[in-house]
C-alpha positions in Angstrom: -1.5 5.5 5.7 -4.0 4.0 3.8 -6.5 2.0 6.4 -8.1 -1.0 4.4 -10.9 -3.4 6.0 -9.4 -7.0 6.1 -11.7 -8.5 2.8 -10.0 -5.2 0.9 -6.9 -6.2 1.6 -7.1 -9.9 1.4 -8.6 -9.1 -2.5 -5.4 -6.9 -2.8 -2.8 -9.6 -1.8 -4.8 -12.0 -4.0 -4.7 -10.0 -7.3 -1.1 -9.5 -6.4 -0.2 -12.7 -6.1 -2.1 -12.8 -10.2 -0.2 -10.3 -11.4 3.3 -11.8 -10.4 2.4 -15.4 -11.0 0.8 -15.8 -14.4 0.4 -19.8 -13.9 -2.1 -19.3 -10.3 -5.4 -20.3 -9.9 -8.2 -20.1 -7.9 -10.8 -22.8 -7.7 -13.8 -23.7 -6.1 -17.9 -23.2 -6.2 -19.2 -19.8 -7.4 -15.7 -18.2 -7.3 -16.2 -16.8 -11.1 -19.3 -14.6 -9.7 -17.4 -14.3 -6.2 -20.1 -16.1 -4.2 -18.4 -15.5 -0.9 -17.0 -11.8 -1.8 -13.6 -12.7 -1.8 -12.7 -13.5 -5.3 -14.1 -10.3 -6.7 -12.9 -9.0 -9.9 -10.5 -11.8 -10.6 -12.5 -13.9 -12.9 -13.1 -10.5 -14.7 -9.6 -10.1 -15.1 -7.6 -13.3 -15.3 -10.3 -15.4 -17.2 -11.3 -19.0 -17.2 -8.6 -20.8 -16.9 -7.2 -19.4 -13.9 -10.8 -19.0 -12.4 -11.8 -22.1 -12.4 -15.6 -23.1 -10.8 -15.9 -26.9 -9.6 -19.0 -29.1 -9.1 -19.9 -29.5 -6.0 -17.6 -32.0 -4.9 -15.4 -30.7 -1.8 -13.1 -34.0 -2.0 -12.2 -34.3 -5.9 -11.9 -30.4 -6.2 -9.4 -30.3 -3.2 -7.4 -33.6 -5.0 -7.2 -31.2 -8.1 -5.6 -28.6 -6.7 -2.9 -31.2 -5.2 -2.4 -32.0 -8.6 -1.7 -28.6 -10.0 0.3 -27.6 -7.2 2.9 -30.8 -7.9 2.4 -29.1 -11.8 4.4 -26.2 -10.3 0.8 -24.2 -10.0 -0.1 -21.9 -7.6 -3.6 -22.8 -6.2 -5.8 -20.9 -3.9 -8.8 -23.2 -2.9 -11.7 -21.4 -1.9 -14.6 -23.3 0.4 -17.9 -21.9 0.4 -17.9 -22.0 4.3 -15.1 -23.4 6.4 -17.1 -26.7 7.8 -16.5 -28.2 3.9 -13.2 -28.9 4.9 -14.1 -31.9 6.3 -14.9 -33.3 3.1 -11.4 -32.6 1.7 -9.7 -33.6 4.8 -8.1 -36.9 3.3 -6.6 -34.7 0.6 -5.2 -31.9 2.7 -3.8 -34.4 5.6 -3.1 -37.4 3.8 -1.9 -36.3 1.1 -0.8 -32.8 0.8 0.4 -32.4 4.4 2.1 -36.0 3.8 4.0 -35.6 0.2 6.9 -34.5 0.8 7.6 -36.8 4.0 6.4 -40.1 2.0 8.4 -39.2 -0.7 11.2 -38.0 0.8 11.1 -35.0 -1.5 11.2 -31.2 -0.7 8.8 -29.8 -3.9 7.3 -26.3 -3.3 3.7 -26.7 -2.8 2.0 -23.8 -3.1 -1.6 -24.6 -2.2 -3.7 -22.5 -0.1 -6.9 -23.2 1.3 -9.5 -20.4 2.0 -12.1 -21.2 4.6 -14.6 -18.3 5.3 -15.4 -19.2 9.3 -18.0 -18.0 11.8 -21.0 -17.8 9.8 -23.6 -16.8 11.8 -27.7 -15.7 11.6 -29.6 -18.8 12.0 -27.7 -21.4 9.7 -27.2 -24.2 12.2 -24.3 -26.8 12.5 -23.2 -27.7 9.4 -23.0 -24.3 7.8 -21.8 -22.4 11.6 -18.5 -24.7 12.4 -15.1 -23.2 13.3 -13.4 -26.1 12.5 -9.9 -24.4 12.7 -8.6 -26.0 15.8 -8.6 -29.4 13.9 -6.4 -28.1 11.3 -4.0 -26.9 14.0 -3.7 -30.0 15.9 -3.4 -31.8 13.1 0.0 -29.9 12.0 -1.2 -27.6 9.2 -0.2 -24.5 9.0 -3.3 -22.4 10.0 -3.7 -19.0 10.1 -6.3 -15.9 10.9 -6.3 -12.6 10.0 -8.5 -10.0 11.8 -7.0 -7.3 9.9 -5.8 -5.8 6.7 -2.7 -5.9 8.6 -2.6 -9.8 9.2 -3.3 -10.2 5.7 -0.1 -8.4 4.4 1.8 -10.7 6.8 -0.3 -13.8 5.7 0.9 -13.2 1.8 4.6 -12.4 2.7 4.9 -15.7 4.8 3.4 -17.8 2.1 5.5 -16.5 -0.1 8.5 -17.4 2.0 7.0 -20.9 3.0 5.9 -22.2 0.3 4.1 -25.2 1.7 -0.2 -26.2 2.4 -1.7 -23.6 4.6 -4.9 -22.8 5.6 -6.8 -18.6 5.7 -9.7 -19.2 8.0 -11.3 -15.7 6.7 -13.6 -15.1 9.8 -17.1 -13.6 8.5 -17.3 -11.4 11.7 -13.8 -9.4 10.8 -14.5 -8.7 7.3 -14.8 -5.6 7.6 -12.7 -4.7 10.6 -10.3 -1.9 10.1 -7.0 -1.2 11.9 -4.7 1.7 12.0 -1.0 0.8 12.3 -0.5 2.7 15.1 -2.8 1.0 17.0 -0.1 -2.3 17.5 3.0 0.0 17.0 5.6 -1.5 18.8 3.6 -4.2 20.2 3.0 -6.6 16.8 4.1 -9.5 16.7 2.6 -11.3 13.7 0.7 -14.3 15.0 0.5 -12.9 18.3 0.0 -9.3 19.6 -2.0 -6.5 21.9 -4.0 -4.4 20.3 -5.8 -2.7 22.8 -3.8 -1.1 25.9 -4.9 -1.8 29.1 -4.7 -3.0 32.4 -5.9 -5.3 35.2 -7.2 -8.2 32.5 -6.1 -9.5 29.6 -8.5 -10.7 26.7 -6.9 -12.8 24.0 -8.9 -13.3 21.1 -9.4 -14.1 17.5 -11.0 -12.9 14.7 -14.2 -14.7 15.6 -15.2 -13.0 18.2 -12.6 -9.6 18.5 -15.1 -7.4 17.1 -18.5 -8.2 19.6 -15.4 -8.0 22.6 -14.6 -4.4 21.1 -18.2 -3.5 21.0 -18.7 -4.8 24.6 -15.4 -3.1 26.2 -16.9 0.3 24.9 -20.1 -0.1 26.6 -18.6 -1.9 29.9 -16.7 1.8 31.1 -15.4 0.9 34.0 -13.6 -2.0 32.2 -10.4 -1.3 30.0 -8.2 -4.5 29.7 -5.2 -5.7 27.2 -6.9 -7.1 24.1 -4.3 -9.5 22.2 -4.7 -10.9 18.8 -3.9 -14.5 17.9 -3.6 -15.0 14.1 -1.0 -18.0 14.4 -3.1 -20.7 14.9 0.1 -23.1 14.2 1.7 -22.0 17.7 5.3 -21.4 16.4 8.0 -20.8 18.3 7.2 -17.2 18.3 4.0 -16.6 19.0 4.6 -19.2 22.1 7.0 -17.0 23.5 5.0 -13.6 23.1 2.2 -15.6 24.8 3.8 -16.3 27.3 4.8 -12.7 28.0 1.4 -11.1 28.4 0.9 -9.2 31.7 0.8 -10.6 34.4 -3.3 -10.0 35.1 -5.9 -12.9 35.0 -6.4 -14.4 31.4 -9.6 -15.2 29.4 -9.3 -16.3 25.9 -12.6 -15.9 24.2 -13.0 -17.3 20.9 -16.1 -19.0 19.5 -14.7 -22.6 19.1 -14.9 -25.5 21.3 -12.7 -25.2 24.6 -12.2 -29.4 24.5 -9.2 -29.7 22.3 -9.7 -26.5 20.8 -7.4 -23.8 20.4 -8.3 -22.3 23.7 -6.7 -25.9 25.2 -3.7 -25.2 23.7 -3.6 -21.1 24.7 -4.0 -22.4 28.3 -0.7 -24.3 28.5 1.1 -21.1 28.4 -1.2 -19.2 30.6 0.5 -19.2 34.5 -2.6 -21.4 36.2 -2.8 -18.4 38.4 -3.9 -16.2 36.4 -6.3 -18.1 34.4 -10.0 -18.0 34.1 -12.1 -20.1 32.2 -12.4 -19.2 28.8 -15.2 -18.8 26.7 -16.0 -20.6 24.0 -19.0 -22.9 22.2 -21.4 -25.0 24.4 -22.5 -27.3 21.8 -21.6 -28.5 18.2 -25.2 -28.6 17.7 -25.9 -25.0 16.9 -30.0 -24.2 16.3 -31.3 -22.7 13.5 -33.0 -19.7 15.9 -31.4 -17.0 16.3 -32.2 -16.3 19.6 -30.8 -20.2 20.7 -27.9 -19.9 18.6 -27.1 -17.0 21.0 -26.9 -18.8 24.4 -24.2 -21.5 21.8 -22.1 -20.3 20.1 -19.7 -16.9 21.6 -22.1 -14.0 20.9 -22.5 -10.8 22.4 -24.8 -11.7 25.3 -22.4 -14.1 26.6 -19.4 -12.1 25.7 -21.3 -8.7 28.0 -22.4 -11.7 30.8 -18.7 -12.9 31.2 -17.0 -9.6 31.1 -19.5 -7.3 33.2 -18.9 -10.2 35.8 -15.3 -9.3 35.7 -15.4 -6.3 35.8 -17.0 -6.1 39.2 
């Protein structure tokens, strides 16, 4: 099997979706020279007018693509970092999330919103938010990969729901690679182990799964269940495989805010008994320093502090 790291397979899925629909397109800043690295090669191959670079004007370009989607269009909206959604917020939520309900309609909108999240390296607050949990409790349909194999599942789903969604793309998992026999007969797409362990379960997104990675292979006498969450929607589903887990003590670890954040709503499902205090940001106000930004947001030195403590 052919292992892919998750911005491979996310450009795979996206010239896909070009080559079957001839009316998509992808707008946003920079996306014709591929600014973020995600839209490489497509404005090479499909051209101008289903590239399509906008001004620098979060809230008219995210009204556009409500247009074209309403034109039958198939519109991927790429944000040059995830905390610009706030600037299209009226036209995701009031209007795109709305249409259908206000106008008592049931029109295919196929409009997809790529937010590349968890930026990191000294950039401070308002290039550093995850502002993904807002999204969520807002009703949107929110998702995360971590892997190549998330993103397969991402494209089939929108495909089959054809309705607004948000790809938080987080920066950290990029270039995370998985081999399908590492879920096996665990995955559940939106929620799933992929590490096999015992005594502690880690649940995790693709924010932070690759410093906890790092820091259970240094920590040796630690091996704990590592689960995935890349629905960040809470269906049904993933609902009841969290609530399955193992019955060990629970930290979810994900470099959002733990006040209504997601790690608010993972902890509803969690038996109280077997919950520890998650780890999360400290502050919305992230500093430009490196070495600051560490003790904030959920890096690797807090990651090692929190799990060498339970490992003891």
């Amino acid at each position: 099997t052919l292992i892919m790291k998750l911005i491979e397979k996310f450009r795979e899925e996206l010239f896909k979706e070009f080559e079957s629909n001839k009316d998509a397109i992808y707008l946003g800043e920079d996306v014709r020279n591929a600014h973020r690295g995600i839209a490489i090669g497509l404005h090479e191959k499909y051209g101008d007018n289903q590239i399509i670079d906008m001004p620098i004007s979060e809230s008219a370009f995210t009204g556009l693509a409500l247009g074209l989607a309403i034109s039958r269009k198939k519109v991927f909206v790429e944000y040059n970092f995830a905390g610009l959604v706030y600037l299209g917020l009226d036209q995701i939520f009031n209007q795109a999330h709305k249409y259908n309900e206000m106008l008592n309609t049931n029109l295919n909108l196929d409009l997809i919103y790529i937010l590349p999240t968890g930026t990191r390296g000294g950039l401070a607050g308002h290039h550093s938010d995850n502002p993904y949990a807002l999204l969520s409790h807002l009703g949107i349909q929110s998702f995360m990969p971590t892997n190549a194999l998330d993103c397969e599942m991402i494209f089939n789903y929108l495909n089959e729901n054809r309705k607004p969604t948000a790809i938080f793309l987080p920066v950290a998992s990029f270039f995370n690679e998985i081999n399908h026999d590492q879920v096996g007969a665990d995955f559940n797409f939106g929620f799933y182990r992929i590490h096999k362990g015992n005594k502690l379960n880690i649940i995790c997104t693709g924010t932070t799964y690759g410093i906890i990675k790092e820091v259970v292979k240094e920590l040796t006498n630690l091996d704990p269940n590592i689960f995935i969450l890349t629905d960040l929607s809470f269906s049904e589903k993933t609902i009841n495989a969290i609530n399955n887990i193992h019955d060990f003590p629970t930290i979810f670890i994900d470099d959002s805010f733990e006040i209504c954040g997601i790690a608010s709503e993972i902890n509803k499902y969690i038996p109280e008994k077997n919950l520890v205090k998650p780890l999360c940001r400290v502050s919305k106000n992230v500093p430009f320093a490196e070495h600051l930004e560490a003790d904030v947001i959920v890096s690797k030195k807090r990651v090692k502090e929190v799990l060498t403590n339970l490992s003891k």
